[in-house]
Phi, psi and omega in degrees: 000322199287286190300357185255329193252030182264139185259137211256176196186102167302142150245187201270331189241002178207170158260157152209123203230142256184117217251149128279131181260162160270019174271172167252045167213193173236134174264159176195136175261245143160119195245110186242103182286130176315323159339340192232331171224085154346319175298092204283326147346297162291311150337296206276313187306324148318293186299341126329313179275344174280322202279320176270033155294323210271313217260130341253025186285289191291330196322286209326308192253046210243144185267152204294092197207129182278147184214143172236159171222150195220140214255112143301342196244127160322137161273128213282156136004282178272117175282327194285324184300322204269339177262339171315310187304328162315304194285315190292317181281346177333294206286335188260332172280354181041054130308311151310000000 
Protein backbone atom coordinates (compact mmCIF):
# COMPACT_ATOMS: atom_id res chain seq x y z
CA UNK A 1 0.00 0.00 0.00
CA UNK A 2 2.67 2.49 1.01
CA UNK A 3 4.63 1.87 -2.75
CA UNK A 4 1.65 1.81 -4.76
CA UNK A 5 -0.19 5.30 -3.07
CA UNK A 6 2.83 6.80 -0.80
CA UNK A 7 4.25 9.92 -1.51
CA UNK A 8 7.76 9.89 -2.19
CA UNK A 9 10.67 11.97 -1.20
CA UNK A 10 14.52 11.82 -2.69
CA UNK A 11 17.80 12.10 -0.49
CA UNK A 12 21.24 12.25 -1.87
CA UNK A 13 21.57 8.21 -0.51
CA UNK A 14 17.62 6.97 -0.17
CA UNK A 15 14.29 7.85 -0.89
CA UNK A 16 11.32 7.66 1.24
CA UNK A 17 8.09 6.91 0.86
CA UNK A 18 5.18 7.64 3.02
CA UNK A 19 1.36 6.42 3.69
CA UNK A 20 -1.01 8.17 6.27
CA UNK A 21 -2.46 5.33 8.62
CA UNK A 22 -5.36 5.61 10.80
CA UNK A 23 -3.10 4.51 13.85
CA UNK A 24 -2.03 6.48 16.43
CA UNK A 25 1.65 6.01 16.08
CA UNK A 26 3.93 6.01 13.16
CA UNK A 27 5.79 2.80 11.53
CA UNK A 28 8.87 2.11 9.76
CA UNK A 29 10.30 0.02 7.70
CA UNK A 30 13.87 0.40 6.39
CA UNK A 31 15.17 -1.32 3.09
CA UNK A 32 19.33 -1.82 2.39
CA UNK A 33 19.71 -3.94 -0.52
CA UNK A 34 22.81 -5.91 -0.95
CA UNK A 35 23.66 -4.34 -4.26
CA UNK A 36 24.74 -1.18 -1.81
CA UNK A 37 26.20 -3.07 1.15
CA UNK A 38 27.36 -6.21 0.46
CA UNK A 39 27.77 -6.99 3.78
CA UNK A 40 24.81 -8.13 6.31
CA UNK A 41 26.91 -6.57 8.87
CA UNK A 42 26.61 -3.20 6.97
CA UNK A 43 23.23 -3.77 6.13
CA UNK A 44 21.74 -4.43 9.89
CA UNK A 45 24.37 -1.51 11.19
CA UNK A 46 22.54 0.94 8.65
CA UNK A 47 19.50 -0.01 9.72
CA UNK A 48 20.64 0.35 13.58
CA UNK A 49 21.78 3.47 12.74
CA UNK A 50 18.59 4.89 10.87
CA UNK A 51 16.32 3.80 13.27
CA UNK A 52 18.06 4.96 16.48
CA UNK A 53 18.13 8.55 14.76
CA UNK A 54 14.62 8.49 14.80
CA UNK A 55 14.32 6.42 18.25
CA UNK A 56 13.14 7.74 21.03
CA UNK A 57 13.40 11.53 20.75
CA UNK A 58 11.67 12.32 17.03
CA UNK A 59 8.94 8.86 17.26
CA UNK A 60 7.02 10.79 19.49
CA UNK A 61 6.01 13.94 17.78
CA UNK A 62 6.43 12.22 14.23
CA UNK A 63 2.74 12.37 12.45
CA UNK A 64 0.93 8.68 12.33
CA UNK A 65 2.02 7.73 8.97
CA UNK A 66 3.45 4.03 7.85
CA UNK A 67 6.86 5.07 6.14
CA UNK A 68 9.47 2.57 4.40
CA UNK A 69 12.88 4.21 3.56
CA UNK A 70 15.03 2.45 0.96
CA UNK A 71 19.11 2.95 1.14
CA UNK A 72 19.30 3.84 -3.10
CA UNK A 73 23.01 4.49 -3.12
CA UNK A 74 26.53 2.55 -2.35
CA UNK A 75 26.73 3.42 1.14
CA UNK A 76 29.75 6.09 1.78
CA UNK A 77 32.95 5.58 4.05
CA UNK A 78 30.98 7.64 6.67
CA UNK A 79 27.85 6.20 7.83
CA UNK A 80 26.74 9.60 9.42
CA UNK A 81 26.46 11.16 5.88
CA UNK A 82 23.25 8.33 5.19
CA UNK A 83 21.66 9.51 8.38
CA UNK A 84 22.16 13.17 8.02
CA UNK A 85 20.79 12.69 4.36
CA UNK A 86 17.75 10.77 6.56
CA UNK A 87 16.89 13.22 8.81
CA UNK A 88 16.86 16.10 6.21
CA UNK A 89 14.72 14.08 3.78
CA UNK A 90 12.35 13.33 6.75
CA UNK A 91 12.27 16.83 7.60
CA UNK A 92 11.35 17.88 3.53
CA UNK A 93 8.54 15.10 3.30
CA UNK A 94 7.35 16.78 6.48
CA UNK A 95 6.95 13.55 9.00
CA UNK A 96 8.77 15.64 10.99
Amino acid sequence: MVFKKGKAVNGSFLFIKSFDSDLDYPRFGFVVAAKFAPKAVVRNKVRRMLTQSIWPELLPNMSSCDTVVVVTKKIPEKIELVKDDFLTTLKRSKIL
